[in-house]
C-alpha positions in Angstrom: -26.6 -33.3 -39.4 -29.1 -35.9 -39.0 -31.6 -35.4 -35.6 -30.0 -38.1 -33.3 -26.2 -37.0 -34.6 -23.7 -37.4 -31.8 -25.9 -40.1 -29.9 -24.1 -43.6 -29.1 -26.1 -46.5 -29.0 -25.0 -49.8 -27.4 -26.7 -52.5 -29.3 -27.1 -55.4 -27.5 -29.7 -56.6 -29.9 -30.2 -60.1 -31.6 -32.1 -61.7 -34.7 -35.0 -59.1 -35.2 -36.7 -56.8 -33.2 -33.8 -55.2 -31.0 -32.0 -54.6 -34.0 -34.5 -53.4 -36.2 -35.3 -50.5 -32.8 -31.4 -49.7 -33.3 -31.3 -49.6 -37.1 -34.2 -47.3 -37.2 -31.6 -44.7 -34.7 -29.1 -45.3 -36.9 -30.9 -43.8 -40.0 -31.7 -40.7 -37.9 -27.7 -40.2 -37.1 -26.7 -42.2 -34.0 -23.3 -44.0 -34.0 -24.8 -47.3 -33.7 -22.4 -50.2 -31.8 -23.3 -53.6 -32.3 -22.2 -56.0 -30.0 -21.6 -59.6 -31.2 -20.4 -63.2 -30.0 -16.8 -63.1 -31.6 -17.1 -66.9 -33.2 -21.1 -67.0 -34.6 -21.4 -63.3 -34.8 -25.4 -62.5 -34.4 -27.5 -65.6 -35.2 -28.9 -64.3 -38.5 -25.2 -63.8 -40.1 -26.2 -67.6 -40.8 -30.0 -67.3 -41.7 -29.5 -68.4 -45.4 -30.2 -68.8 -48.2 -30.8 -65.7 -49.7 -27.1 -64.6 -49.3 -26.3 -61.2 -50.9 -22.3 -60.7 -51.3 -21.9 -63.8 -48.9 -23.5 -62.0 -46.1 -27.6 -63.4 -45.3 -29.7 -60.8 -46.2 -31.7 -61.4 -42.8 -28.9 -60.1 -41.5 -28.2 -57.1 -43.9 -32.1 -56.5 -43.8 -31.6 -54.9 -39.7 -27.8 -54.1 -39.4 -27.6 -50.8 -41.7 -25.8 -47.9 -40.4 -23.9 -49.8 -37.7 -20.6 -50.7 -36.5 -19.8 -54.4 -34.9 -17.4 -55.4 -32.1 -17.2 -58.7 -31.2 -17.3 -59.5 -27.6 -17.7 -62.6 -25.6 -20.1 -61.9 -22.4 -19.1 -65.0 -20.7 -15.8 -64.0 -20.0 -14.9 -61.4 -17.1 -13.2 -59.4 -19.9 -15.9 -58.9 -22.4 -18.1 -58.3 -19.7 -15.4 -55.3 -18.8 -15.4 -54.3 -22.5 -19.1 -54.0 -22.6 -19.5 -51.9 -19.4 -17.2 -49.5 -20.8 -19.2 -49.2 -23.9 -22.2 -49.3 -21.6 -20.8 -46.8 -19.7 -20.3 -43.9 -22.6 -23.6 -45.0 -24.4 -26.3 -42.9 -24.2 -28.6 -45.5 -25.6 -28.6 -49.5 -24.6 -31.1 -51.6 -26.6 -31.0 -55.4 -25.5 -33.2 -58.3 -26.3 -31.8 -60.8 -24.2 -34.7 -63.4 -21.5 -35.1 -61.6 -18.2 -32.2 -61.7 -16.0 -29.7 -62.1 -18.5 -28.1 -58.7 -18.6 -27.9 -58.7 -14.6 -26.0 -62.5 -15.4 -23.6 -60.0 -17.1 -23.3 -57.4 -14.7 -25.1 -54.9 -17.0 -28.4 -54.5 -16.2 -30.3 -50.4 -16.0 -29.3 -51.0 -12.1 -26.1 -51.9 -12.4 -25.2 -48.9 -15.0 -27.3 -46.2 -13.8 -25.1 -45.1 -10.8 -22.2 -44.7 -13.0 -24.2 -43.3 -16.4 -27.3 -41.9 -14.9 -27.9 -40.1 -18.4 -28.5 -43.4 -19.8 -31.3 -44.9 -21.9 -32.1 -48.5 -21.0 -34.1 -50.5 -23.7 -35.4 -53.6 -22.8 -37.0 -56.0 -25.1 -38.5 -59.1 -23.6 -41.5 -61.4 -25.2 -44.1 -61.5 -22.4 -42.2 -58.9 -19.7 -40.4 -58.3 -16.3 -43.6 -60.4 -14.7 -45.5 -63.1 -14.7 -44.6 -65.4 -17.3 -41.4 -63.7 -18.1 -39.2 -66.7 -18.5 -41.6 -68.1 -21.4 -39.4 -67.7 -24.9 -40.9 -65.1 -27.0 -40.9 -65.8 -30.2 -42.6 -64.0 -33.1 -45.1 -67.0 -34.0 -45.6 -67.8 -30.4 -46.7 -64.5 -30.0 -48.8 -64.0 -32.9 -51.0 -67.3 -32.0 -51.3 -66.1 -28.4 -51.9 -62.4 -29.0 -54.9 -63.0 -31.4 -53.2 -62.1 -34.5 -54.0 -65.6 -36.1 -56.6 -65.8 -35.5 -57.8 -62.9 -37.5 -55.9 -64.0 -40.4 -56.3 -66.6 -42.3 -58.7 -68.2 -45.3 -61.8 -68.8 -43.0 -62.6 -68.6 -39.5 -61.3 -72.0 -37.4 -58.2 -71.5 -40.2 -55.5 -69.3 -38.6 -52.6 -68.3 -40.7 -49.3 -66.6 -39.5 -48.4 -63.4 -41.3 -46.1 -64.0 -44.2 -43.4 -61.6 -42.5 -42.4 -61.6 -38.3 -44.5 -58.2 -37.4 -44.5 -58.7 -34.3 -40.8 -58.8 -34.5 -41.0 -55.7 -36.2 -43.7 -53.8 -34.9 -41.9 -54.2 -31.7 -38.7 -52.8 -32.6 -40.4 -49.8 -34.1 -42.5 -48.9 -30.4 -39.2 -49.6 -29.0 -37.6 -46.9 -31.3 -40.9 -44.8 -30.1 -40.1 -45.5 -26.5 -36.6 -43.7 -26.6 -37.4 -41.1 -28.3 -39.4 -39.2 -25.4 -36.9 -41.3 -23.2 -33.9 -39.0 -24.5 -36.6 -35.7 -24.5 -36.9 -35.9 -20.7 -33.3 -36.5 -20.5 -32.9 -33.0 -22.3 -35.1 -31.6 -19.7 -33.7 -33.6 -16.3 -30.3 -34.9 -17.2 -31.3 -38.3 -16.3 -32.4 -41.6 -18.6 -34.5 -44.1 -17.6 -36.1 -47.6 -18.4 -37.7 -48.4 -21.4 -39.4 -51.5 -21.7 -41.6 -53.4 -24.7 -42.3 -56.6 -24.6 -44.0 -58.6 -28.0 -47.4 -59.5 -26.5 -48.3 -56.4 -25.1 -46.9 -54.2 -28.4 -49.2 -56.8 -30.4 -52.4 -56.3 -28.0 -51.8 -52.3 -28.7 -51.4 -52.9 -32.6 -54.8 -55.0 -32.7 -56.4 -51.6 -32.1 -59.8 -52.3 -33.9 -60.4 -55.8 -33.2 -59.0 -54.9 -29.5 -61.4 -52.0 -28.9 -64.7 -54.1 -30.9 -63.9 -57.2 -28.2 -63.5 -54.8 -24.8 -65.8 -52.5 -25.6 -69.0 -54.4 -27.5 -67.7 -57.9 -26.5 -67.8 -58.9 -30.1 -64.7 -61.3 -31.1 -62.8 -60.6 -34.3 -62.6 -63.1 -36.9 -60.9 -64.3 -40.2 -62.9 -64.7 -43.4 -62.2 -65.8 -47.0 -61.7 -62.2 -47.8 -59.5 -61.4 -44.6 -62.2 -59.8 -43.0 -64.0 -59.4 -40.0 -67.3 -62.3 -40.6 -71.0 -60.2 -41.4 -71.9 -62.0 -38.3 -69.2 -61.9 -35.8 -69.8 -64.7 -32.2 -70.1 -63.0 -28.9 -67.6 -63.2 -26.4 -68.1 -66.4 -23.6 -67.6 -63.6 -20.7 -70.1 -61.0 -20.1 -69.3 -57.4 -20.1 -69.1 -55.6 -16.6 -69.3 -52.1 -18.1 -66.9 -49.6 -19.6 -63.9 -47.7 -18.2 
């Protein structure tokens, strides 16, 4: 028996970071369901090459320890399909832009009066807010988060990392954000809302550089070594004092 045995996640996950969060259940035990447009099937089914068996390994890379149903959200049957999977889940992961999932009928609001146990993960790339309809991709979000800028062979030379860690690093907090999620659920009987969102998981992961800007007002940089430069620029604004 593996420590999430008996769980049923709903994944309504695409490309990367949703379904790396569900994969990561899936290795501790939970029946994974992956839910997937019934002609292209998940877009990285056709991220190739490398191919592995016929199947992209983007794809295979994320989508261990699951089982797939195909279902088509624009028709008033899939939609019916998924709310009953939705329904008996005690995990839904999603990555779809803002608004989408209440599109389908299927948003925490709609499901929680009729699975109040349920777990509700919600993976956007800049959140519920301000600026949520902006598409969050993982380079997007690496230039605007900072990450670049730390990277690369000198400083004015950003570089994108070599894999999509945002992407990932996302869908692992997510994974972290259910956890305690299904804990208090022990405790009350009731899920809740989980939401992650790219930007903000990447301004919590840039914990040094983060806490040397906000607290000494010294920016990060890249140098030819990767490091921070021996004689890092001052921030522009001027530091109002420490919380």
């Amino acid at each position: 028996m593996k420590p999430l045995s008996g769980l049923v996640v709903a994944d309504f996950g695409r490309v990367l970071a949703a379904p790396y969060a569900t994969m990561l259940l899936g290795d501790l035990g939970a029946d994974v369901i992956k839910v997937e447009h019934p002609e292209t099937g998940d877009d990285t089914r056709a991220w190739g090459p490398p191919f592995a068996g016929g199947e992209a390994t983007d794809y295979l890379s994320v989508n261990r320890n699951k089982r797939s149903i195909a279902l088509d959200l624009s028709t008033e049957r899939g939609r019916e399909q998924a709310r009953e999977l939705a329904c008996r889940a005690d995990v839904l992961v999603e990555n779809f832009r803002p608004g989408t999932m209440t599109k389908f009928g299927l948003s925490y609001e709609d499901l929680q009066p009729d699975n109040p146990r349920l777990v509700y993960c919600s993976l956007t790339g800049f959140g519920s807010g301000r600026g949520s309809q902006l598409p969050g991709y993982d380079l997007l979000v690496q230039a605007v988060g900072g990450l670049m800028s730390v990277t690369g062979p000198a400083p004015g030379s950003p570089v994108k990392a070599g894999v999509a860690l945002v992407d990932v690093l996302t869908g692992l907090h997510a994974a972290v954000g259910i956890l305690p999620a299904l804990r208090d659920r022990d405790r009350t009987g009731l899920g809740q809302q989980v939401e992650v969102n790219l930007l903000t998981m990447l301004l919590s992961s840039m914990v040094n550089q983060s806490a040397g800007c906000t607290l000494a007002v010294t920016c990060p940089g890249s140098s030819a070594t990767g490091t921070r430069p021996s004689r890092p620029t001052r921030c522009s604004r001027r530091r109002t004092g420490r919380s």
